[in-house]
Residue, then its C-alpha position, 0 to 999 in steps of 0.5 A: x772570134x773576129x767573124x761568126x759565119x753563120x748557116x741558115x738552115x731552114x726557113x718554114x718560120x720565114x717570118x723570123x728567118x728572113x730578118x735574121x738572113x738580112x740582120x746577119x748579111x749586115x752586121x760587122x762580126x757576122x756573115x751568112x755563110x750557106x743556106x739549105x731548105x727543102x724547097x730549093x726555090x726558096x733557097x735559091x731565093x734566100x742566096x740571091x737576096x741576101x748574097x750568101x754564096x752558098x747553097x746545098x742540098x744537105x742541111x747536113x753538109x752545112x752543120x758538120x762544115x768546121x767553117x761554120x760557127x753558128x747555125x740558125x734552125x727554122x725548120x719547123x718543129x718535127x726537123x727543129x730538134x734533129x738538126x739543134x742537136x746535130x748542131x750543138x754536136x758539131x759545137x755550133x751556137x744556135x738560134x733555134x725556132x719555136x716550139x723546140x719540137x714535137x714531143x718532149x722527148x726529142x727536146x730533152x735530147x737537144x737540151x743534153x746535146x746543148x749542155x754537152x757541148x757547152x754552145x749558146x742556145x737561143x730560144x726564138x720565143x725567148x728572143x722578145x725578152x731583147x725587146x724595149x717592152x719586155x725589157x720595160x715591164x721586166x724592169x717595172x715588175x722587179x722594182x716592185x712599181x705594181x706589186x707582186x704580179x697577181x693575174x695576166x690576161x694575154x690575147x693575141x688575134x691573127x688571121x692564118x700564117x702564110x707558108x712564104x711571102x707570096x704564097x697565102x696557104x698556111x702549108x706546115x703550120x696547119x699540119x699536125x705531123x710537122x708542129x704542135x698545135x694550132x692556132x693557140x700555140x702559134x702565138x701562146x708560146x710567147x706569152x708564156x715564156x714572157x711571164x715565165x721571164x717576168x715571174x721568174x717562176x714555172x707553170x704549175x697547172x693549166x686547162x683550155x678549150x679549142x675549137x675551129x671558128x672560122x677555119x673547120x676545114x683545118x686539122x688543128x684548131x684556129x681558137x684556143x683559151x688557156x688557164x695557166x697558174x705560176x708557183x706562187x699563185x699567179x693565174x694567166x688567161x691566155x687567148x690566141x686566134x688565127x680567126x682574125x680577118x686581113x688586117x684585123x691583127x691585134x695582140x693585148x696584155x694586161x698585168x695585174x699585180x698586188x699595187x697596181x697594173x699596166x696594159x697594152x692595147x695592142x690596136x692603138x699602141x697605147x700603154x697604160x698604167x695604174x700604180x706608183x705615177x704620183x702626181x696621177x691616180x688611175x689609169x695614166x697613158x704612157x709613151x710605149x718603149x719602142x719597136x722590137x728590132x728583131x734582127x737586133x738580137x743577133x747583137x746578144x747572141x753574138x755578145x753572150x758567143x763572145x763571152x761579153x754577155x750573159x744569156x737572156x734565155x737558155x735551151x731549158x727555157x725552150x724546153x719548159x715552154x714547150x712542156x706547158x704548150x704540150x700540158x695544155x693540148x693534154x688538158x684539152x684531149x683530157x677534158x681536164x686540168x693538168x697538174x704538176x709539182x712545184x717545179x712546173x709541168x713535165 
C-alpha cells in the first residue's frame, strides 16, 4: 500500500484526535482524506487546520467510501461501536477511541465485525503501551529486574475534561447517555489496560466507591477508588480524579513485585527504583525513558496494516478493558465486589 487515506470521523475525544489529524497530515504513506463530526464548526475547523479537502455531512459517506483506507473513531462511546463496526465492515483499519462503547454487548458486535473481516484495530487506551515508559517497565517486568509483579497502586488526579480547546464545559464527558462513567473511568481505562499488558493476565475481581467532591452538580461521579485483583493474585489500588484544580494535574504509579518496585511521580517527573541496581541499595532515581509522541503510534499502525509489524494491542483488549470498567460501576451500584472465573470479568 503505497499511501493509507485516512477519515477522521469524530472528534469529541479532541485531545487525541487533533494530534493524530496533525500526525496523519504529515507522515509519508499517510493522508487525512475527510472529516465528519456532528458539530459542523468543529469540522470545518478540523478541514482548515489540517488541509483535508474534505468534509461531509454523513460520517456514513466517509466509511462506505472505497478510497478510503483506514478511519480513526473518536466519537464518544454511545456512537464509537456503531461506526467501528460499520468500518471494519467496509474493511477499513481502525483507530478507535475509548471506552469501545456503552454496553458490552455493542462491544462484542465490533469485535465479531473486526475478526470478521480480518482489518487492524487499534484500541486508544492500548496506544501508551507504544510509549517509552510502557515500553520501559514491560521490558523491566519481563526480565524479572522486580520479581513477580505483587500489587500497583495507580492514581491519577485531573481537573474536568474540556468538550473543545476554547470551550471549558466538559459537554459529552459528563453525560451519561453518551459514556461510561466519570471521572474514574476517564483515566482508569488506561491503567487497566497497562497491567492487563504487563501482567499479561486479566481481572478476576474488582470493588470501588465513587462519590462527587468537588463537582455535586454532575450526573456522573468526579472521585473513584477501585480494588482490582489479576489471575494470579496481583492486587491494584486505582484512584482517579477530576477534582483536581487549574494546574493541579498530576498521574503516579508505584509497582511493587516479589524483588523490588519502581514508581513514578507523576508531579516531578522522577522515576525510582528499588531492586536488581547493584552497586546501589534502596530507592535509586533514574532518568524517565522520555515523552510518549502520541502521534507517533500512527508509525505502528501503519506498520502492523502493512504486514511489518505485529499488533501491540487488539479489539479484544478493548473489549476486555471495557468489561472491567462496566464490573467495576457494577460493583459500586451493588455495594459489592464483583467476581469472575479465571478468565477475567464478563
Amino acid at each position: 500500500m503505497t499511501e493509507l487515506r485516512v477519515a477522521l470521523v469524530g472528534v469529541d475525544h479532541w485531545y487525541s484526535a487533533l494530534p493524530l489529524a496533525e500526525g496523519t497530515r504529515v507522515r509519508a504513506g499517510l493522508s487525512l482524506a475527510g472529516v465528519w463530526d456532528a458539530d459542523p464548526v468543529r469540522a470545518a475547523y478540523v478541514n482548515q487546520r489540517y488541509d483535508v479537502g474534505r468534509v461531509e455531512a454523513d460520517w456514513r459517506t466517509l466509511v462506505d467510501d472505497p478510497g478510503i483506507d483506514a478511519v480513526m473513531s473518536f466519537v464518544s462511546p454511545d456512537l464509537n461501536h456503531e461506526v467501528c463496526v460499520a468500518a471494519a465492515e467496509a474493511g477499513k483499519h481502525i483507530i478507535a477511541n475509548k471506552p469501545l462503547a456503552l454496553r458490552l454487548e455493542d462491544a462484542s458486535h465490533v469485535v465479531e465485525a473486526v475478526r470478521g473481516s480480518g482489518v487492524t484495530f487499534l484500541p486508544a487506551e492500548s496506544r501508551q503501551r507504544l510509549g517509552p515508559n510502557a515500553q520501559w517497565l514491560r521490558q523491566w517486568v519481563k526480565d524479572g529486574r522486580i520479581g513477580q509483579l505483587t500489587s500497583a497502586a495507580m492514581t491519577t488526579w485531573a481537573r474536568l475534561p474540556a468538550q473543545w480547546p476554547d470551550d471549558r464545559t466538559p459537554g459529552w464527558f459528563v453525560d451519561p447517555a453518551r459514556t461510561v462513567g466519570g471521572g474514574w473511568v476517564d483515566h482508569s481505562i488506561y491503567q487497566i489496560d497497562l497491567l492487563r499488558w504487563l501482567l499479561g493476565e486479566e481481572v478476576v475481581a474488582i470493588s470501588g466507591q465513587t462519590a462527587k467532591h468537588a463537582h455535586p452538580e454532575l450526573e456522573v461521579e468526579d472521585y473513584g477508588v477501585a480494588t482490582a485483583t489479576f489471575s494470579g493474585g496481583a492486587v491494584a489500588t486505582l484512584e482517579n480524579t477530576w477534582t483536581a484544580p487549574d494546574g493541579g494535574f498530576q498521574s503516579s504509579y508505584t509497582l511493587v513485585g516479589s524483588g523490588g518496585a519502581v514508581r513514578m511521580d507523576g508531579i516531578q517527573g522522577r522515576l525510582l527504583v528499588s531492586g536488581e541496581v547493584e552497586p546501589f541499595s534502596g530507592w535509586v532515581e533514574v532518568a524517565p525513558p522520555g515523552r510518549h509522541d502520541q502521534a507517533a503510534d500512527l508509525d505502528h499502525w501503519t506498520a502492523v496494516i502493512n504486514g511489518e509489524a505485529e499488533p501491540v494491542a487488539t479489539v479484544e483488549d478493548a473489549w476486555h478493558n471495557l468489561a472491567v470498567c462496566l464490573a467495576f460501576y457494577g460493583s459500586v451500584d451493588a455495594g459489592q465486589t464483583v467476581r469472575e472465573g479465571r478468565e477475567g470479568l464478563a
